[in-house]
FIVEX-952594 format. One record per residue (C-alpha): x, z, y. Coordinates in steps of 0.25 Angstrom, whole numbers, padded with zeros to 4 digits, always signed. Last residue first. Layout:
# residues N
XZY/...
This chain:
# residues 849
+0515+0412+0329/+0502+0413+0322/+0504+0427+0318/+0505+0431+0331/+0490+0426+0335/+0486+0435+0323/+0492+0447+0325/+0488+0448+0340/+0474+0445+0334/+0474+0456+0326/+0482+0466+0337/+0469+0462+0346/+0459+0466+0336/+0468+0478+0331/+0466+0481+0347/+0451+0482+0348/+0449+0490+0333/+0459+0500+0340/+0448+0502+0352/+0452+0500+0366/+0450+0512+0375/+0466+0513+0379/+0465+0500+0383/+0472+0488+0375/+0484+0482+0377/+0489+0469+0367/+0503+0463+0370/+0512+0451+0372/+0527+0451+0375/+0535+0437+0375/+0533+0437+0390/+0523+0449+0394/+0512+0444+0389/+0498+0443+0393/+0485+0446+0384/+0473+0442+0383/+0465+0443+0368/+0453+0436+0363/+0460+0428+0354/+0462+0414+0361/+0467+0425+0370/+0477+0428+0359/+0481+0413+0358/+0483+0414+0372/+0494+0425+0371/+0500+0418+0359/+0501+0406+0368/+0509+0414+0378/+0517+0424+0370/+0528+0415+0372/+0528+0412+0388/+0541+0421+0392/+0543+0424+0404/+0542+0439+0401/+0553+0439+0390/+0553+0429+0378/+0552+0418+0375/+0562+0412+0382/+0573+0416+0374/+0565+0423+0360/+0553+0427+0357/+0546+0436+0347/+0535+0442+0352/+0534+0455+0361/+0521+0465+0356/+0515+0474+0363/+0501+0483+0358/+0498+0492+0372/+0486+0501+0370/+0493+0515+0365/+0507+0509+0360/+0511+0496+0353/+0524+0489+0354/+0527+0475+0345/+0539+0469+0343/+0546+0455+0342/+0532+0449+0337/+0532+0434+0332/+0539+0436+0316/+0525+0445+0315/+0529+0462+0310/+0526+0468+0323/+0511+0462+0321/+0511+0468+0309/+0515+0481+0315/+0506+0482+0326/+0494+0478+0314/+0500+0491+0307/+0498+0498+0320/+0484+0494+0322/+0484+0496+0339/+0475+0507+0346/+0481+0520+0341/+0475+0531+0345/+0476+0535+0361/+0482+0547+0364/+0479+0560+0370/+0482+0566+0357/+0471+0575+0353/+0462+0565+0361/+0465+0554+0354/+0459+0543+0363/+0456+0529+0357/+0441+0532+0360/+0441+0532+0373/+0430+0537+0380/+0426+0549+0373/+0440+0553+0369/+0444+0554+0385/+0458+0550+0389/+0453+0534+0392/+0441+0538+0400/+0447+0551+0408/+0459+0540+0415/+0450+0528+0414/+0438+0535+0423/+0449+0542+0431/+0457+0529+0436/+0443+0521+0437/+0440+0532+0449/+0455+0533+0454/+0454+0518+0456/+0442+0517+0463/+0445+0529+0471/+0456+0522+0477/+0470+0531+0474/+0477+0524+0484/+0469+0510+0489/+0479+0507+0501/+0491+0511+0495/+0502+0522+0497/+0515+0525+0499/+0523+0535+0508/+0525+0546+0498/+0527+0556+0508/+0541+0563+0515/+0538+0553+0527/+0524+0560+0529/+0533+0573+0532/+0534+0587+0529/+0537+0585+0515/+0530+0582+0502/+0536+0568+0495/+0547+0576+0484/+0536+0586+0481/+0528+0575+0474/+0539+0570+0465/+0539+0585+0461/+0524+0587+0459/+0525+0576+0448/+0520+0562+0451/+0509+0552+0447/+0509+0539+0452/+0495+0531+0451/+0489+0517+0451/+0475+0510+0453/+0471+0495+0452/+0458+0497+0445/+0450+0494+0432/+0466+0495+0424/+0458+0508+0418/+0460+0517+0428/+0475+0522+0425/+0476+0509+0416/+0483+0501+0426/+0489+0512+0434/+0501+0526+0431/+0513+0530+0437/+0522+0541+0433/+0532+0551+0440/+0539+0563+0437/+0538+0557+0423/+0534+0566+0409/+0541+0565+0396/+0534+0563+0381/+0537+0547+0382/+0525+0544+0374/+0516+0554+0381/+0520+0551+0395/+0515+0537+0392/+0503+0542+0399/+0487+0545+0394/+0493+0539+0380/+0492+0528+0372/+0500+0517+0378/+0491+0514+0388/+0485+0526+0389/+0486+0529+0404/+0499+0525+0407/+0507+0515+0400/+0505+0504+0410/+0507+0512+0424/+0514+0523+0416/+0526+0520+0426/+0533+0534+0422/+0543+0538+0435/+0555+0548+0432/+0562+0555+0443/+0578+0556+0440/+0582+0570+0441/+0595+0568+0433/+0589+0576+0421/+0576+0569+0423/+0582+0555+0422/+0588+0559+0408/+0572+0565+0403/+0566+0554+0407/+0577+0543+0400/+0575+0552+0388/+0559+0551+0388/+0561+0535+0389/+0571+0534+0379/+0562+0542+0369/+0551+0533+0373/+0556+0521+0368/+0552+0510+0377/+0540+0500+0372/+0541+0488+0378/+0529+0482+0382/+0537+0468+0390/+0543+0474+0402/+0528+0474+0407/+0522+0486+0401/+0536+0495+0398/+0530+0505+0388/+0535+0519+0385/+0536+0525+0397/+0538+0514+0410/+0548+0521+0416/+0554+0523+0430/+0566+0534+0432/+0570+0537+0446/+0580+0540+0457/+0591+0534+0451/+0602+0536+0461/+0609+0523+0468/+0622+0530+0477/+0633+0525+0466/+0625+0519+0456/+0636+0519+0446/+0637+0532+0442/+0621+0537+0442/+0617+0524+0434/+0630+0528+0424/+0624+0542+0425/+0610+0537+0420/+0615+0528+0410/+0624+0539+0404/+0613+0548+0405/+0602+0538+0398/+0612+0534+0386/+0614+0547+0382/+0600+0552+0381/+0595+0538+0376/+0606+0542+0364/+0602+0555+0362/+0587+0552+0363/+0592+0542+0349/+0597+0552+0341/+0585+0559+0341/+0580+0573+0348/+0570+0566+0357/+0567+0559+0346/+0556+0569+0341/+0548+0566+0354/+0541+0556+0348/+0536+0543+0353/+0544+0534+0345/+0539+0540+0334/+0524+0537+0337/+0529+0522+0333/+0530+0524+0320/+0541+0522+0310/+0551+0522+0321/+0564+0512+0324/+0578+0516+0330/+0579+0530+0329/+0581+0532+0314/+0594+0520+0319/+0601+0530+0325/+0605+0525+0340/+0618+0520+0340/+0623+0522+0355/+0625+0506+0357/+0608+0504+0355/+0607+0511+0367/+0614+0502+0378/+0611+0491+0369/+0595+0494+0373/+0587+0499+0358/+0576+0495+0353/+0567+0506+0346/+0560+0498+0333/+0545+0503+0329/+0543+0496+0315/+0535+0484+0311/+0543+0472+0314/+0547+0479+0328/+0540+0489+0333/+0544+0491+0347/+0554+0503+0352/+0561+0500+0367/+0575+0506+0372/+0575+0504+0387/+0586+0498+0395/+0588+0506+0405/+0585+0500+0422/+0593+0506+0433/+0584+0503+0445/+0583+0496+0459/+0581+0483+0453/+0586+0473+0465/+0571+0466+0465/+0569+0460+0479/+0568+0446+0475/+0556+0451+0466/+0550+0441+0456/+0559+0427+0458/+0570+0437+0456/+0566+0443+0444/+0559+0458+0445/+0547+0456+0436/+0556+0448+0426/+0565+0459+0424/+0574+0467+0432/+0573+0482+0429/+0561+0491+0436/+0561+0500+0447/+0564+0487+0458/+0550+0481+0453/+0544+0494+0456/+0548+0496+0470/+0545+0481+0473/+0530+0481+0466/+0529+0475+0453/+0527+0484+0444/+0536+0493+0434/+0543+0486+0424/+0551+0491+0413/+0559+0481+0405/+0572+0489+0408/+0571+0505+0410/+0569+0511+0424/+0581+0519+0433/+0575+0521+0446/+0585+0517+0458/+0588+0524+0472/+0599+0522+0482/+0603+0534+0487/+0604+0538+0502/+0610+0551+0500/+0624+0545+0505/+0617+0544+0519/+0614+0558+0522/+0604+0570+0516/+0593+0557+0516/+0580+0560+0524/+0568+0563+0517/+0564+0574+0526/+0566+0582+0511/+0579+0577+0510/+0585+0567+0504/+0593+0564+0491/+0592+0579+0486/+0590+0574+0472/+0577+0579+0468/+0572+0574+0482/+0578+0560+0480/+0573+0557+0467/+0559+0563+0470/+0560+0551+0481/+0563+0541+0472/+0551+0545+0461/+0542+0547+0471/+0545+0531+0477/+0547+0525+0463/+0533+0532+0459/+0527+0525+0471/+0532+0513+0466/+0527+0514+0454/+0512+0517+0457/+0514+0504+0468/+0517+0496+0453/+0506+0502+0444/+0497+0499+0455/+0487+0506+0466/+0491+0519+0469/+0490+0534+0468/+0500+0545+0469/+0495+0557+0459/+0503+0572+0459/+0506+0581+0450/+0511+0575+0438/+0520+0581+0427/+0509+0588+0416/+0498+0580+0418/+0503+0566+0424/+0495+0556+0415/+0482+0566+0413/+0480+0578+0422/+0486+0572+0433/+0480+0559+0433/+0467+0564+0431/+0469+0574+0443/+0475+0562+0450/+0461+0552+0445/+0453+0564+0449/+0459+0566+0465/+0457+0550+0466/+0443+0550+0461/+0439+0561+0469/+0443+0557+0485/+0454+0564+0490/+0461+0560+0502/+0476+0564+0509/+0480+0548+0508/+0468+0541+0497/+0460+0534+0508/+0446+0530+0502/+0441+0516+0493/+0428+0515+0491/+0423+0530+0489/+0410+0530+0481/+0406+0515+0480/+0418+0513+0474/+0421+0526+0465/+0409+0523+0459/+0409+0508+0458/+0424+0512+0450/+0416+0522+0441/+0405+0512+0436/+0417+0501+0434/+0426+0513+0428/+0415+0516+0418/+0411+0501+0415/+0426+0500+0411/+0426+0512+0404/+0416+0505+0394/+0422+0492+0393/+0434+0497+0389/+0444+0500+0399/+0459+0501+0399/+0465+0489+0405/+0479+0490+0414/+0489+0485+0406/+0489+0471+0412/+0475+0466+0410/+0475+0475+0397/+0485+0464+0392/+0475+0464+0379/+0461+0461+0388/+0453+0457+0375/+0448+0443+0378/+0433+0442+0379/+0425+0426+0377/+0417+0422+0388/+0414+0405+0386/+0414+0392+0394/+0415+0379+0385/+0424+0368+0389/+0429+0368+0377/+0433+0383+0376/+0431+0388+0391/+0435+0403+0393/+0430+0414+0402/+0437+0427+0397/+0429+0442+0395/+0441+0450+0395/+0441+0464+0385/+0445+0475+0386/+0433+0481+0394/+0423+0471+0397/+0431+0462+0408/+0426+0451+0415/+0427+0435+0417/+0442+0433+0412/+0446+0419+0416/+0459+0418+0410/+0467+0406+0415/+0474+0399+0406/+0465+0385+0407/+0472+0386+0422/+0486+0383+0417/+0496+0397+0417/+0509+0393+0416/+0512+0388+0430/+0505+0400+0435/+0517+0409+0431/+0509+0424+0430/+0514+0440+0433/+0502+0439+0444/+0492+0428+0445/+0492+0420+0458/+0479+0417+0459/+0471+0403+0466/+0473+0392+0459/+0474+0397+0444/+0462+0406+0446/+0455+0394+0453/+0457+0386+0441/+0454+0397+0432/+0441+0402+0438/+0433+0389+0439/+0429+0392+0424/+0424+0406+0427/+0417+0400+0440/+0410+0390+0434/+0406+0398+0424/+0399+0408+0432/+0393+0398+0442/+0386+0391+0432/+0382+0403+0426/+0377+0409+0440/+0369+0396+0441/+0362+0398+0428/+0357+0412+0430/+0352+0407+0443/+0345+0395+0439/+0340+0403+0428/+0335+0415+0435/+0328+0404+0446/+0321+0397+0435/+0315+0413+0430/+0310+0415+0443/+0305+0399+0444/+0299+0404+0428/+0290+0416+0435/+0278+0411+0436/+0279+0404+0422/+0283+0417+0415/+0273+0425+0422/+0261+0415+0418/+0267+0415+0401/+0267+0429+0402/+0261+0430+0390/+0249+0424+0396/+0244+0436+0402/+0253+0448+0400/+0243+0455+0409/+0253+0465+0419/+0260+0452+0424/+0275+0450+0426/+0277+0450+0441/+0283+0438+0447/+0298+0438+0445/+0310+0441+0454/+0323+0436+0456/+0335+0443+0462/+0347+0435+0463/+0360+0441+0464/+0372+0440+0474/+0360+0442+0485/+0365+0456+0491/+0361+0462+0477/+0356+0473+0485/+0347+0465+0494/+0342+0456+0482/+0338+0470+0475/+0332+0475+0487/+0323+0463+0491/+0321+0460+0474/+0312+0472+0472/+0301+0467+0480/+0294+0478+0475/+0279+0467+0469/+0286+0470+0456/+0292+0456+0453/+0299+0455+0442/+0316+0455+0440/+0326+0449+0442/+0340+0450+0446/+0349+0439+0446/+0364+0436+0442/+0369+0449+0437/+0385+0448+0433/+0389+0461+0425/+0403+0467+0428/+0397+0481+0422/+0395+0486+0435/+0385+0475+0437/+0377+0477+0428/+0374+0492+0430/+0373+0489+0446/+0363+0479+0441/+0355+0487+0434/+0355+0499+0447/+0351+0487+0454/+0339+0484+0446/+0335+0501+0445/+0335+0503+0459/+0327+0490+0462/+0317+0493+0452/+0313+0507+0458/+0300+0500+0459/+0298+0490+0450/+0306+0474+0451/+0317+0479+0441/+0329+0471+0440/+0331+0460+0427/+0345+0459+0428/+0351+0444+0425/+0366+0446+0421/+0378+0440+0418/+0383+0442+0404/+0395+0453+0403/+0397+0449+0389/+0406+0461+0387/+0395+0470+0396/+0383+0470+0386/+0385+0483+0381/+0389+0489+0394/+0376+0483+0401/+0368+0486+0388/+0372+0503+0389/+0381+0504+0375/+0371+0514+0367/+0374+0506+0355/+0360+0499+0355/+0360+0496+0371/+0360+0505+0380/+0350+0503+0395/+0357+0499+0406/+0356+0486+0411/+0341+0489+0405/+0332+0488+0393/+0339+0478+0380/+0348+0466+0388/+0342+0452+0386/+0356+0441+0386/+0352+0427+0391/+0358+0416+0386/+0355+0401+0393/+0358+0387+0388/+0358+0374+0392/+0360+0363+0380/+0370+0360+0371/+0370+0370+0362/+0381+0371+0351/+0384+0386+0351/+0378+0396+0362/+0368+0403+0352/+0378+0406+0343/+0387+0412+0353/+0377+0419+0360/+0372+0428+0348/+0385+0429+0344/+0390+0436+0358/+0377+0445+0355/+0380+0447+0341/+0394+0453+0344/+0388+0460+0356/+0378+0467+0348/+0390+0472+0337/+0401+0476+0350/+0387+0485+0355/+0384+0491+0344/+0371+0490+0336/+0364+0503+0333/+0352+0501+0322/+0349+0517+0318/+0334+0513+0322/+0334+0527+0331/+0347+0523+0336/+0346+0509+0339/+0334+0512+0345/+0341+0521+0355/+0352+0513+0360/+0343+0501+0360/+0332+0509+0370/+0319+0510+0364/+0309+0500+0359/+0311+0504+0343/+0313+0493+0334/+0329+0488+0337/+0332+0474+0339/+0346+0467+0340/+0350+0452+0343/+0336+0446+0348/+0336+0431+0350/+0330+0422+0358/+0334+0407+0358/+0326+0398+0365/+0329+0382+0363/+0328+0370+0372/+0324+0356+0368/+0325+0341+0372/+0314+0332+0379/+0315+0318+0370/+0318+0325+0356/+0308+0338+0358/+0298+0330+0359/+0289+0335+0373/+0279+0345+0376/+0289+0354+0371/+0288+0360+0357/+0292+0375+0356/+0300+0378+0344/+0299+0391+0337/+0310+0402+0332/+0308+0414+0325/+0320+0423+0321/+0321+0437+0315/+0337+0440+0310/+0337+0454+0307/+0350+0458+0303/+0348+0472+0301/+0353+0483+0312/+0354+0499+0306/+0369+0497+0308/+0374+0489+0295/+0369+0474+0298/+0360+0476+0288/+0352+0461+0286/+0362+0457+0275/+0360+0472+0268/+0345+0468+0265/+0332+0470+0274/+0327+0457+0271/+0316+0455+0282/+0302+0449+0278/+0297+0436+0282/+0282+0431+0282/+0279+0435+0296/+0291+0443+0302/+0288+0459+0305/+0300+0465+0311/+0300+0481+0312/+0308+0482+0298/+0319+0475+0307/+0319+0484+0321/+0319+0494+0311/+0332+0490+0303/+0337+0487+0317/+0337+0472+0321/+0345+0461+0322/+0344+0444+0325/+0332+0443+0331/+0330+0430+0332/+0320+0422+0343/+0319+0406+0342/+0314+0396+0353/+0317+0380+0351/+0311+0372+0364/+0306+0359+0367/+0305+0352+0378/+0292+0345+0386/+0290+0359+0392/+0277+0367+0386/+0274+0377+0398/+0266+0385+0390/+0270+0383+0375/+0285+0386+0383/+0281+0398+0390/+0275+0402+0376/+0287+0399+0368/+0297+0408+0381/+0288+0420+0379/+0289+0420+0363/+0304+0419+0362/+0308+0428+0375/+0298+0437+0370/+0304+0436+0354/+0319+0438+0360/+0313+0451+0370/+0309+0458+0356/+0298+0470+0356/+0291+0473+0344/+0302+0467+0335/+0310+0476+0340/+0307+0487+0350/+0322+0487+0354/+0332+0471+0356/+0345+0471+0359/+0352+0459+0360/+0341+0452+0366/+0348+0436+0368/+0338+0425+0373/+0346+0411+0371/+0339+0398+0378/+0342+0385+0378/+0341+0372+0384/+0338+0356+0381/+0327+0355+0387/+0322+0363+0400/+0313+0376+0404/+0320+0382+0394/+0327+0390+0404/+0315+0395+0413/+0307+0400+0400/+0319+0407+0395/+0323+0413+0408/+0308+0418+0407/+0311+0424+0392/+0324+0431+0399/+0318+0436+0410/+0305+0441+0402/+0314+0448+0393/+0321+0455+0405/+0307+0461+0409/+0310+0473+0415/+0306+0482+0403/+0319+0490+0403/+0327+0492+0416/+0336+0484+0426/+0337+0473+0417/+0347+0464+0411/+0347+0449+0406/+0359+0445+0400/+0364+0429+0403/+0373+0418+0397/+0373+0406+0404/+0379+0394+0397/+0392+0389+0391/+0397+0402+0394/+0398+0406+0379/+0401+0419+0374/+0411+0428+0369/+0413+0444+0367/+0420+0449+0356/+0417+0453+0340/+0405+0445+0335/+0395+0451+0327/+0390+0443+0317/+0377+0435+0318/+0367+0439+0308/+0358+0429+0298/+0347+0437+0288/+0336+0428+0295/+0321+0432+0295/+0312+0421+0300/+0301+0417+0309/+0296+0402+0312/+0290+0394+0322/+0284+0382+0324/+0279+0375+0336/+0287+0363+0331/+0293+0361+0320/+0303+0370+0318/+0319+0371+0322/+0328+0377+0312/+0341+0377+0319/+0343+0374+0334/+0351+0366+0344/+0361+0359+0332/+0348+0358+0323/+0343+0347+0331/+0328+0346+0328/+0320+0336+0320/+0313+0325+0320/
């Protein structure tokens, strides 16, 4: 009778085997996904020639030790081929535990090699077969489609019908001939592989191996060498592999000096956010495992094994057998922590919606199956639990709301600043920052100093938020205000009771500053500031309405207020060609800066004439962008005139850079689009590359001066408990000298000091062009569009974009609106090829509506 075909193609009679060449090749697959309908596991080892092959052929032997079961051996990277190949042991030394041990089951054992360099490939030697060496088998790259497969069929003691059957998979994914290092044989054999290509077939090789079976199964994953030892691009294995982040088994060294180099492995995995269930290693006769169980404080198992004998007698068969309750016991407990894994990550929704109080979010609209359970991070990009008919699987989601503007990172930087971060931790802890110095705090201000506030800035107050940054500047700003106008004196003391003024910032409308008290009172009512919001909100500002450019139906419009628009304006200076026009200085002689000239002193000596003892002791802008009021674009002539105004009437003026600075919009600071310095200027979120809570107010010597006196009481009085904590300065200057260096970021125009362009500006305008899109803003790594909506749909409250937005998660895309307002934000590292992906899907999602 024959075999079900559904568990596994081509089956023999029994005993047989066969070996053939195939031409057949998986493609590569372009983002991280994989099944969690059973464990998945990467064996690591301390060092090379530990014996990680012999873990994995012993989990093997304790796995299909029932019916009904099977098992997928994955060597992505294989040197020494075909002399040496881990897949081909596993495949052999499993057969002849079985012939030995002969269970009343039967199993179905196969090994592939599925590529292989040119050398690697003229190496193998296949009974009756030859290799066509034609273009099909080139994949392009010194690598041919090799395609080697033999299989077998072990018979159990039993017929196969009544007792069931299992199946052993192994394959081999690369292989290079020389037994070197993959970085360097791949090399010498001119056969690099990339790392996106290898975890293309990697994800591939799991997802074909995953589909249609019904039985237990259980993946494990053999790294090449040790945690650390490069793979074939020169990426080290525990960076290359990190986007799947696997859980761990580490195979530690039982020698002397073993316990050194097995924590040291550890440490390595998990810095990189790996999860290491047991350690395990051969027994040495050391007693390795005191120290290492010691140092692991019992949250991870240590197992040992019987020594491996010097006389390979039996082919190991003897070892194998005594050391199969060790390899159980690795099962149980590699199976258990899965269990507990998904059951937690499915769990975590319900107790997510019982339990938080999410910020800037109506509960009633959000039903628990909404809930986004995001299990790591690897650079841009989410790795997000899902269940898809009630199957569990991983699948990545490009982080395109930057996890509210503060993200940077690529993978790389975000090892860095890990690395860094532990540093500055076990270094300093946390230290008291009043009258100290401790280095990574004196560095991030010089950074600071030389970078965002060169040229205007002297002095560096630190903080913990965009918002408590803010208010700080509000109190500088206030106080500078009264000294340049003689208000108080220098005890701080008011001349007499008519100098007791009451003091207001002007601001522009749709701005939005942070939601502390001071900061909410500096912005212009909005929904942020609503009664059910802020009861205590009065508004102490005088708030303009802001002329705003977008491009509109493929074109770059300026939208004037009515207050404006009633001047007549010419209408040359009305739309722009390209949007580096807006940008330049040349308008500064145009009709149009006339016009805001004019209109910003009347509206500043009305303010002056009506407000009776109320002065305006400071100007706050977001330059350019306004984040939250929707990504409106202000034109930046309006905003350099409106500087320049406040500074004729000695009016200190505040730039809150905590979104834009920092390369957000293409630029260290948006100092560069507006062309006008600040006396005052906040910077956060990206500032240490969004890893960290940290925040800074940067002021000129002159805002300074107007807080030295005799007296404590003439100080800034405020401050926080984790001021300037080294943790933060330390990711504060690795993200500060990573993202305006050449070397590490690629996008960087160093002539410039700008970032190239990251969006396809001809997709920006299509997308501009769709009946469903109002306007489109795009700048450094922001790409915001509104849609078109009218009445309710529109504004903050509004719930329009919301199926659109879920759609795109569908995609691989999160994003969060702002009402009727969606938009794409990458990090200033983020490769164009990343965000024409994005724009793409964007396109197509608005298409459809």
């Amino acid at each position: 009778m024959s075999l079900p075909t559904t568990l596994f193609a081509g089956i023999l009679p029994r005993n047989s085997v066969r070996r053939f060449i195939s031409t057949h090749s998986r493609p590569t697959l372009p983002s991280i996904e994989y099944p969690l309908s059973h464990p998945i596991y990467t064996i690591w080892a301390a060092n090379t020639s530990l014996g990680k092959t012999l873990v994995s052929a012993g989990l093997s032997t304790s796995f299909l030790s029932s019916p009904h079961r099977k098992f997928l051996y994955l060597k992505p990277v294989q040197t020494g081929f075909p002399e040496d190949s881990d897949s081909r042991f596993v495949y052999t030394k499993y057969s002849e535990f079985f012939s030995q041990n002969r269970p009343e089951f039967s199993v179905f054992a196969s090994n592939h090699v599925l590529k292989a360099s040119v050398s690697a490939s003229e190496a193998v030697s296949v009974s009756g077969f030859e290799i066509e060496r034609d273009k099909d088998m080139s994949c392009g790259n010194g690598v041919v489609n090799l395609g080697l497969y033999e299989e077998s069929k072990l018979q159990g003691s039993e017929n196969w019908e009544m007792k069931g059957f299992s199946k052993l998979v192994c394959k081999t994914m690369y292989g290079w001939k020389e037994a070197l290092s993959p970085h360097l044989v791949a090399e010498r054999e001119n056969a690099r592989v990339e790392d996106d290509e290898l975890l293309g077939m990697l994800k591939g090789c799991l997802g074909s191996e995953s589909e249609s079976e019904k039985g237990e199964v259980l993946c494990v994953i053999e790294t090449a060498g040790g945690v650390a030892s490069p793979g074939p691009s020169g990426s080290l294995q525990c960076d290359l592999y990190r986007p799947f982040r696997f859980p761990a088994i580490l195979v530690g060294d039982g020698r002397l000096g073993g316990i050194s180099g097995t924590i040291s492995a550890y440490e390595s995995l998990t810095l990189r956010g790996y999860d290491v269930v047991a350690v395990i290693f051969e027994d040495h006769g050391l007693v390795n495992e005191g120290p290492l169980s010691s140092y692991l404080r019992r949250r991870v198992p240590v197992l040992v094994l019987p020594p491996i004998p010097k006389e390979m007698s039996n082919n190991l068969m003897e070892w194998f057998q005594e050391a199969l309750s060790t390899f159980h016991s690795l099962e149980e407990i590699m199976q258990s922590d899965f269990l507990e894994r998904t059951s937690r990550l499915r769990n975590m929704p319900r107790k997510a919606h019982d339990i938080f109080w999410w910020p800037f979010t109506q509960h009633k609209l959000v039903p628990e199956e909404n809930v986004t359970v995001i299990d790591s991070r690897c650079g841009e990009n989410f790795a997000v639990h899902k269940v898809n008919n009630n199957v569990d699987l991983i699948t990545q989601q490009f982080d395109a709301c930057a996890s509210w503007w503060t993200q940077g990172p690529d993978a790389t930087l975000q090892i860095e600043l890990a690395r860094d971060m532990g540093y500055a931790t076990a270094r300093y802890g946390h230290v008291m920052f009043p009258e100290n110095v401790y280095e990574p705090a004196l560095a991030c201000a010089e950074l600071l100093l030389e970078g965002v506030g060169k040229g205007w800035a002297s002095r560096v107050y630190f903080s913990d938020n965009g918002s408590t940054a803010i208010e700080i500047a509000l109190k500088m700003a206030l106080r500078k205000f009264l000294f340049d106008h003689k208000i108080v004196s220098d005890d701080l003391v008011a001349k007499n009771a008519e100098s007791r003024v009451d003091l207001k910032v002007l601001a522009l409308r749709g701005s939005y500053h942070g939601d502390t008290l001071g900061a909410m009172e500096a912005q212009a009512p909005s929904p942020y500031t609503g009664f059910y919001q802020q009861p205590w909100y009065k508004g102490r500002g005088h708030f303009l309405d802001p002329p705003t450019v977008a491009m509109r139906d493929g074109v770059w419009k300026l939208s004037l207020p009515q207050e404006i628009e009633t001047l007549k304006p010419s209408l040359e200076d009305l739309t722009f060609s390209l949007r580096e026009n807006i940008f330049k200085e040349s308008r500064d002689t145009s009709n149009l800066a006339d016009i805001y000239h004019s209109y910003i002193r009347k509206t500043l000596q009305l303010i002056i004439d009506s407000s009776g003892s109320t002065r305006t002791g400071a100007l706050i802008i977001e330059p350019v962008i306004q984040g939250a009021g929707g990504m409106e674009m202000v034109d930046p002539l309006f905003q350099r005139v409106l500087v320049k105004e406040c500074r004729n009437q000695k009016i200190p003026v505040i730039f809150d850079e905590v979104f834009t600075g920092f390369w957000r919009l293409g630029a260290e600071s948006a100092t560069e689009f507006i062309r006008c310095k600040p006396d005052i200027a906040c910077f956060a979120k990206l500032m240490t590359g969004g890893i960290v809570p940290l925040a800074v107010t940067l002021a000129s010597e002159a805002v300074f001066e107007a807080f030295v006196g005799d007296s404590k009481l003439q100080a800034l009085l405020h401050g926080h408990s984790y001021t300037a904590h080294a943790v933060g300065c330390t990711a504060a200057v690795k993200s500060i000298k990573w993202f305006k260096d050449s070397k590490t970021n690629h996008n960087l125009i160093s002539e410039a000091m700008l970032l190239r362009e990251l969006w396809d500006l001809d997709m920006v305008r299509q997308i501009s062009l769709l009946p469903a899109v109002h306007r489109v803003v795009v700048l450094g790594t922001l790409c915001a569009l509104e849609l078109q909506a009218e009445g309710s749909n529109a504004g903050y409250a509004s719930l329009y974009a919301r199926s659109l937005l879920q759609k795109l998660r569908e995609d691989g895309i999160y994003m969060r609106p702002l009402g009727n307002v969606i938009y794409l934000m990458c990090g200033p590292c983020t490769s164009p090829q990343s965000c024409s992906n994005l724009l793409n899907k964007v396109y197509s999602r608005l298409e459809e509506l």
